[in-house]
TIDO-816519 format. One record per residue: residue in one letter; x, y, z of N, C-alpha, C, O in turn. Coordinates in steps of 0.2 Angstrom, whole numbers, plus 2048, in hexadecimal, padded with zeros to 3 digits. Last residue first. Example, Ala and Ser with C-alpha at 12.3 -4.5 7.8 and 13.67 -1.06 7.14 Angstrom:
// residues 2
s8407F58238447FB824840800827843806828 a8427E482783E7EA8278427F08278477EF82A 
//
This chain:
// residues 205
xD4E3BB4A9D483BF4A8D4A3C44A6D453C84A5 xD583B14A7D543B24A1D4E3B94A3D4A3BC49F xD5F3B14B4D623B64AFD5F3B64A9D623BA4A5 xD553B44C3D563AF4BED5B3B34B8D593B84B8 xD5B3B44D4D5A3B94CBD5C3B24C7D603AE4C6 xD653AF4DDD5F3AD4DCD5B3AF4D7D563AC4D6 xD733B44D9D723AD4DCD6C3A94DAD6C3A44D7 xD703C14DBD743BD4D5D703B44D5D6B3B24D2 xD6D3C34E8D6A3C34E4D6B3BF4DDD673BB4DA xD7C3C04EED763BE4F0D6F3BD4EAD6C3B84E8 xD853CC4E9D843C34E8D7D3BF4E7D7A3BB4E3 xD7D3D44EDD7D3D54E4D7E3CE4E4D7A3CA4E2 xD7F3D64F9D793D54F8D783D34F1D723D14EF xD8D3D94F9D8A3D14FED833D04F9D823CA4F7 xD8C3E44F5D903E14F1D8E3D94F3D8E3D44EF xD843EC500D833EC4F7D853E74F5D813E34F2 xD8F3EB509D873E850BD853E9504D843E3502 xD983F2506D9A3EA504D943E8507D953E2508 xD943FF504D963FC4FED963F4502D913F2500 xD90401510D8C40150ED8D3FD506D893F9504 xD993F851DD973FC518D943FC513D943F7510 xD9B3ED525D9D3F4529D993F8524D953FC527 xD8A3E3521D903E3520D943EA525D903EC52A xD803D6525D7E3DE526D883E1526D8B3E152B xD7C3C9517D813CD51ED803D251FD7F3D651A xD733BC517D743C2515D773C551CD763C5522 xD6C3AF51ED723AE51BD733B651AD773B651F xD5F3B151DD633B0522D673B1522D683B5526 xD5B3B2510D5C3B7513D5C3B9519D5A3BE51B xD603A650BD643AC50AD623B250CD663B650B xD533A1510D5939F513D5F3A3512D643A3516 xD493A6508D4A3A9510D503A6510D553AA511 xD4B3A04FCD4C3A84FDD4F3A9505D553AB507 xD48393500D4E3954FED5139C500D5639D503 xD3A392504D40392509D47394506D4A39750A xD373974F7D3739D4FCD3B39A500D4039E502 xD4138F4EAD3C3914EED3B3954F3D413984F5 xD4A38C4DBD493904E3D4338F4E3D4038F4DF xD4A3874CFD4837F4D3D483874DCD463854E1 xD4E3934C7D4C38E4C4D4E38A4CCD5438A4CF xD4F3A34CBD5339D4C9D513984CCD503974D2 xD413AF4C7D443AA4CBD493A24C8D4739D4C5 xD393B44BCD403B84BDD443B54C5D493B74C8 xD2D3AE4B7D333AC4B4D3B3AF4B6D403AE4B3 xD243B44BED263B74BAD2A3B44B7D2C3B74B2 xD213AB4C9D1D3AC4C3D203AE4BDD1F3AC4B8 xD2C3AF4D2D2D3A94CDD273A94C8D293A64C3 xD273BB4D5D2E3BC4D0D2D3B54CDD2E3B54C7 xD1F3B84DDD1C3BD4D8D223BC4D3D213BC4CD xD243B14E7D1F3AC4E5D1E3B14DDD1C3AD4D8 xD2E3BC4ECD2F3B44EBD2A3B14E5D2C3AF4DF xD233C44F1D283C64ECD2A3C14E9D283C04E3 xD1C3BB4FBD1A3BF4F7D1E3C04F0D1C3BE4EA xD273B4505D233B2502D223B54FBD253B24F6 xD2F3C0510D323BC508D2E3B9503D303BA4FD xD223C3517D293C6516D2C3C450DD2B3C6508 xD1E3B651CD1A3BB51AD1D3C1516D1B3C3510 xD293AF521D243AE51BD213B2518D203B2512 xD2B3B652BD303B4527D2D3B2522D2E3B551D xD213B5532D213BC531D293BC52BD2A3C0527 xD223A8535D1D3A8531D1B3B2530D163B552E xD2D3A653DD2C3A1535D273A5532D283A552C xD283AA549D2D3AF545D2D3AD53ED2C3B153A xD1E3A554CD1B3A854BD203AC548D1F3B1544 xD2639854DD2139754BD1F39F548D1F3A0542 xD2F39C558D3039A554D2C39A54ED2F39C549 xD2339D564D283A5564D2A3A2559D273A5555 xD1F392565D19396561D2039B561D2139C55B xD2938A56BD2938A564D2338D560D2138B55A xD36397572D30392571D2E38F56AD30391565 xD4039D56ED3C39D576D38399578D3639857D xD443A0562D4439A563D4539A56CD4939756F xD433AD561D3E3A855CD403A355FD3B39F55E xD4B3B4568D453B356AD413B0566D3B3B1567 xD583B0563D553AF56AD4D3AE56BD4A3A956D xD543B9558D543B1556D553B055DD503AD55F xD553C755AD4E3C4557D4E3B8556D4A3B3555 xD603C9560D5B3C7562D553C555FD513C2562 xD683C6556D693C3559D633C255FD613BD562 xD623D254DD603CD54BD633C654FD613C154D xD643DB558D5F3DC555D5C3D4552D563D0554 xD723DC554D723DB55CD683DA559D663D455C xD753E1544D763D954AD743D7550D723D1552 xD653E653ED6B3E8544D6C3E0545D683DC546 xD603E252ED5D3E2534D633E2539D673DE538 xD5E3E1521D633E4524D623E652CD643EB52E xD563DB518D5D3D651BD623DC51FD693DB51F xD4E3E0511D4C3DC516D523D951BD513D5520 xD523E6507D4F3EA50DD4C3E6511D473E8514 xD553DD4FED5B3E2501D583E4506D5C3E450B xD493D64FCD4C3D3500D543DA502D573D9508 xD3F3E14F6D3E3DC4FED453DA501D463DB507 xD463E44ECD473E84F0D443E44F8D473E54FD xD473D84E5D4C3DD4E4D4C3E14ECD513E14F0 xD393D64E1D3D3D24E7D443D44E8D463D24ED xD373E44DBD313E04E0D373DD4E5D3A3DF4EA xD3F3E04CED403E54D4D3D3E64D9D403E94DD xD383D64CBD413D64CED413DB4D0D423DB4D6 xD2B3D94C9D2B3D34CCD343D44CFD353D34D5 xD273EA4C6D2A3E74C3D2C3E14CBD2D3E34D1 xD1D3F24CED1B3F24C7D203EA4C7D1D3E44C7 xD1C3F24DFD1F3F44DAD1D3F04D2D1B3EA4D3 xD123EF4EAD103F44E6D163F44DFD133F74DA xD1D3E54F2D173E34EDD123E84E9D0F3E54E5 xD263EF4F7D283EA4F1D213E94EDD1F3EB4E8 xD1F3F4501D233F74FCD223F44F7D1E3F64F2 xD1D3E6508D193E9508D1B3EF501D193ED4FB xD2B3E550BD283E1505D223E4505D233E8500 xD2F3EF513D303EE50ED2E3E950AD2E3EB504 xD273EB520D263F251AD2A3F1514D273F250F xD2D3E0524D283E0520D223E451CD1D3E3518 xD383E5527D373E2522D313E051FD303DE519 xD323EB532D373F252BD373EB527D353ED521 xD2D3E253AD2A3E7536D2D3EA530D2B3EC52B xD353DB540D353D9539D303DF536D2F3DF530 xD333E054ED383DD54BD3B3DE544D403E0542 xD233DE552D283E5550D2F3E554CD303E9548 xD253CE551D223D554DD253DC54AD273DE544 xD2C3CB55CD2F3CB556D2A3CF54FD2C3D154A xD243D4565D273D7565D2C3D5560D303D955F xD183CB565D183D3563D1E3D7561D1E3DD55E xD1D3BE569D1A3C0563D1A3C755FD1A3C8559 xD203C2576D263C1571D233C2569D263C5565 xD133C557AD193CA57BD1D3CA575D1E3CE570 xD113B857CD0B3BD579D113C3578D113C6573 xD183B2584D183AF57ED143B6578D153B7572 xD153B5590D1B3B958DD1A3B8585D1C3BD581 xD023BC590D083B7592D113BB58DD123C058A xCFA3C658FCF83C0593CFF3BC595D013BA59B xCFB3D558AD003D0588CFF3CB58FD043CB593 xCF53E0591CF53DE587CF63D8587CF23D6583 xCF33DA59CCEE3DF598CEC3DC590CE83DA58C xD003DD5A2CFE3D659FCF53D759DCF33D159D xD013EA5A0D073E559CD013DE59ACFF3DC595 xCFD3EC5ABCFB3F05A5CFF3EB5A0CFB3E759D xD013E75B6CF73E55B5CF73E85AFCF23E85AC xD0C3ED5B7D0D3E55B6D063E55B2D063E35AC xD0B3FD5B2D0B3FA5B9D0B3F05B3D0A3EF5AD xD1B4065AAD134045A9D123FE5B0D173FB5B3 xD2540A5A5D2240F5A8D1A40D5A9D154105A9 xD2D3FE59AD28404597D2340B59DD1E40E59B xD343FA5A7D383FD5A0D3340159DD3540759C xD2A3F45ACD2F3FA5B0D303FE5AAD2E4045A9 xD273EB5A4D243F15A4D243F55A8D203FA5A8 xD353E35A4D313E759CD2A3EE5A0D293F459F xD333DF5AFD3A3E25AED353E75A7D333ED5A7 xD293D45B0D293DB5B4D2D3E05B1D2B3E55B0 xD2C3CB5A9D293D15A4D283D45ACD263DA5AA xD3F3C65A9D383C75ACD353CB5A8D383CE5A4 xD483BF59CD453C359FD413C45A3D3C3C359F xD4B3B6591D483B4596D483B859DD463B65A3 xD503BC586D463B9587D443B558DD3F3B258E xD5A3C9589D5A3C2586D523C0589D4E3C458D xD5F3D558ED5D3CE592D5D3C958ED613C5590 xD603DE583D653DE587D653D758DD6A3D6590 xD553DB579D5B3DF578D613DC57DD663D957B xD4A3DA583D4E3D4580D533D557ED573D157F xD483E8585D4B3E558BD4D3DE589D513DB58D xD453EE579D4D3EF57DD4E3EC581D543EC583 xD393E6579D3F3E6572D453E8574D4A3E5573 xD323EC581D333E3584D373E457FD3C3E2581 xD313F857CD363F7584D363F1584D3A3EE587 xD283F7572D2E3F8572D343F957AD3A3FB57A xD1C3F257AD203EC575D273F2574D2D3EF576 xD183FA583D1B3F4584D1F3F257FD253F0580 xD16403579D1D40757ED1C3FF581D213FF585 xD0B400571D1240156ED18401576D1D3FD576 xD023FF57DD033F7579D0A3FA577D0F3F7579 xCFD40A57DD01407584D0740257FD0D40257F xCFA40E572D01411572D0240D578D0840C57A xCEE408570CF140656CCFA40956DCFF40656A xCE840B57ACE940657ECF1404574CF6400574 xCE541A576CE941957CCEB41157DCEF411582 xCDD41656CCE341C569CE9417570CED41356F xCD440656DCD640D56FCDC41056FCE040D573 xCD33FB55FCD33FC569CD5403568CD8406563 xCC53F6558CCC3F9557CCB3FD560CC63FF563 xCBD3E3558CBD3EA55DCC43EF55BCC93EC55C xCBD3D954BCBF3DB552CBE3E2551CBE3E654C xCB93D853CCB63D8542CB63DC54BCB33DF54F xCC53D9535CC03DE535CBA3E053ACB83E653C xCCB3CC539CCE3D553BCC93DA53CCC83DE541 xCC33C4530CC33C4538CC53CA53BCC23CD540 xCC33C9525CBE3C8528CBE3CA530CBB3CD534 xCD23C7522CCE3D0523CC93CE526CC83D252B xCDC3BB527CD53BC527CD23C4528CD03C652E xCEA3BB51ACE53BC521CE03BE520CDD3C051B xCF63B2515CF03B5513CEF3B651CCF13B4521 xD003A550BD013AB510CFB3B250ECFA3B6509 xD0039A508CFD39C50DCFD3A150FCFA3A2515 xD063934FED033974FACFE399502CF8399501 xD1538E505D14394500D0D3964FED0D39C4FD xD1538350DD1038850FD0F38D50AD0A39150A xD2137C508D1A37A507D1637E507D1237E503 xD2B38250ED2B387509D24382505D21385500 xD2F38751ED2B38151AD29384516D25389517 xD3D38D524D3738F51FD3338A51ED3738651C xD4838E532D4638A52CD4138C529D3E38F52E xD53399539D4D394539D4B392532D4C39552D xD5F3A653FD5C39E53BD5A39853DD5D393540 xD623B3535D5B3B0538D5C3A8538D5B3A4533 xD703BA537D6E3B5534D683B2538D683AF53E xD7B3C6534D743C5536D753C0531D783C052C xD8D3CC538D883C8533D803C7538D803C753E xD9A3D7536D953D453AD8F3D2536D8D3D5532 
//
C-alpha cells in the first residue's frame, strides 16, 4: 500500500520559511481548559474526516468530541478553520521529526532522518490528508506550506553542505516525498527508502 501527498511545492519560496515570534509572543496563551477543548475538536474532526471525507457536517465533529455546536464554532468560526487544524495535527509527527533533525550535528543525517520519519504516515491517513488539502484552496495552501516547512530546512542545510545532488531542490525533495511508500514491512519500507535517498545524496559528501 502506497502514500502519496499530491500537491505541488513552489520551490521559489525556499528562503521563507520563518515566523513571527513577535507576533505569537504577543497574543493572549488561552486557558489549560480552552486548550484541551480545542485538542478533543481537532482530534474527533480527524476521525470523522477519517471515515466522512471533508464534506461532513461540523455538527457530526462535535457530537463526536461530546461538545455543544456553540463550543466547536468558538474555536473554529468556519470549517476551513477546522481543516487547517486538523492537516496540522496531521503532519505533526513530521514535523517532529524535522524538528529532531535540525538539532542534529551532521547535515545527511539531519536530512536522513527528516525525510524517513516523514514519509510514513498510515494510507488511510494519508488519503485523507489529501481530500482535505484540496477542499479548498486556503485547505491547499495551508497543506503546501506545512509541506514546506517540514522538508525545507534539512533540504536547504545539506545543499550548503555540498551533501545534495547537484541541480535538486526542495520541490524535488517533497516530490519524493510524495512519492515514498509505506511498504507491508519493515525491511522493504528501508529498502524503498535506501532508493529514494540514493537518489538524492550527493556521493562527493
Amino acid at each position: 500500500m502506497g502514500v502519496e501527498l499530491s500537491f505541488h511545492v513552489n520551490a521559489k519560496s525556499e528562503s521563507c520559511y520563518h515566523f513571527d515570534m513577535r507576533a505569537a509572543s504577543q497574543a493572549p496563551a488561552p486557558r489549560k481548559d480552552q486548550v484541551r477543548n480545542r485538542q478533543r475538536l481537532v482530534e474527533a474532526a480527524m476521525a470523522v474526516f477519517l471515515e466522512h471525507g471533508p464534506d461532513v457536517k461540523l455538527d457530526e465533529v462535535a457530537r463526536r468530541a461530546g461538545m455543544a455546536a456553540s463550543s466547536l464554532y468558538r474555536h473554529f468560526p468556519s470549517k476551513e478553520d477546522l481543516i487547517d487544524a486538523v492537516l496540522t495535527e496531521m503532519m505533526r509527527p513530521a514535523q517532529e521529526a524535522a524538528d529532531r533533525a535540525a538539532l542534529m550535528p551532521d547535515p545527511r543525517e539531519a536530512f536522513r532522518t527528516m525525510f524517513t520519519e516523514s514519509c510514513t504516515m498510515p494510507t488511510a491517513e494519508a488519503d485523507a490528508f489529501n481530500k482535505l488539502a484540496y477542499a479548498s484552496s486556503r485547505a491547499r495552501d495551508h497543506a503546501l506550506r506545512l509541506l514546506e516547512n517540514v522538508v525545507a530546512p534539512a533540504t536547504i542545510r545539506l545543499r550548503a553542505a555540498g551533501g545534495l545532488r547537484e541541480g535538486l531542490t526542495v520541490e524535488d525533495v517533497a516530490m519524493f516525498l510524495r512519492m515514498a511508500k509505506v511498504t507491508d514491512t519493515p525491511e522493504q519500507r528501508d529498502m524503498a527508502l535506501d532508493v529514494l535517498l540514493a537518489g538524492m545524496l550527493s556521493t562527493e559528501s
